[in-house]
N, C-alpha and C positions, 0 to 999 in steps of 0.2 A: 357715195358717188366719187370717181374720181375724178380731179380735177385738177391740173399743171400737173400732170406726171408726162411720165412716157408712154406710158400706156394709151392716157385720154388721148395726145398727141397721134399714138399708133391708131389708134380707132379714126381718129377723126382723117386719117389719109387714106385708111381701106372702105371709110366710109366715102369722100371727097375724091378721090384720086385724079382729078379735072379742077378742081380746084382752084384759085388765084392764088391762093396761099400757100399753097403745098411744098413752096420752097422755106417759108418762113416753120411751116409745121415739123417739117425734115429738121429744121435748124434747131429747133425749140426741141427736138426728138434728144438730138447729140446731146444739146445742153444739159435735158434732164436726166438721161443717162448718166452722163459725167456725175453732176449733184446726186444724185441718187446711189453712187456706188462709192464717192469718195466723200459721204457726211460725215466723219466723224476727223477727217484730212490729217490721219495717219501713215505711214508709212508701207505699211503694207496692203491698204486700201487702193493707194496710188500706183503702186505695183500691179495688184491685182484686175485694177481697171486696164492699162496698159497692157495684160496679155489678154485681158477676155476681148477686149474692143479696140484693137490695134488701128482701125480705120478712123477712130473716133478723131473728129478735128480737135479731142482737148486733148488729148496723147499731151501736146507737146505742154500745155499748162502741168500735166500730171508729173512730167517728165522736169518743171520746174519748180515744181511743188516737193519732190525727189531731192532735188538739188538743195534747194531751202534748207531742208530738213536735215540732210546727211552733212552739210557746211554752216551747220548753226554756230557750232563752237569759232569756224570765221579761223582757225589755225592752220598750219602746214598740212599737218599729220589729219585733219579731216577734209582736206581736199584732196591729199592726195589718196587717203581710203575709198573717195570718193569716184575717183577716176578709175580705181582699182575694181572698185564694185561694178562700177556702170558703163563701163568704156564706151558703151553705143549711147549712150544721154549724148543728147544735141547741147547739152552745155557743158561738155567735157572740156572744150577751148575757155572757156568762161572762168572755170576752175584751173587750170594750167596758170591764164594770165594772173587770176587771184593768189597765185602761191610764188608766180615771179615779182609780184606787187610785194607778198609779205616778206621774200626771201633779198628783196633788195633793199626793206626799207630795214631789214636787220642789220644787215652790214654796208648803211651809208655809215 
């Protein structure tokens, strides 16, 4: 049986569609999608969630899960690959100001 998936969640709206809950169902829909597609929270997972399900409200968790990953080393040279790779990441500003952070606190 399933049960907390997306699917249970999908059933139980085309089952319900009047619902009281149906907003919270929808909700718990995106959630388990997201879990569901990036369990193992590699890099290519998060990628691939963000082109199949571009509507999905965790894009942007994915898209900083992305960031995480590709600025792990925390250095110049991995933020700014980083910008390089992903230009449209909504934390491209984020990585800009982390490498003015790094690049100034070199040459105080």
């Amino acid at each position: 049986m399933l049960t907390n998936t997306s699917t249970s969640f999908n059933i139980f709206l085309q089952k319900y569609p009047d619902s009281e809950y149906r907003k919270i169902a929808q909700d718990e829909v995106h959630l388990k999608i997201y879990e569901e597609n990036t369990s193992k929270k590699s890099l290519e997972e998060y990628i691939r969630f963000m082109q199949s399900h571009p509507d999905n409200p965790y894009v942007s968790d994915a898209e900083f899960q992305i960031y995480k990953i590709q600025t792990k080393a925390n250095t110049l040279e991995s933020y700014r690959k980083f910008i390089e790779n992903y230009p449209y990441n909504r934390n491209v500003d984020l990585a800009w100001k982390k490498i003015f952070q790094i690049f100034m606190y070199t040459y105080t």
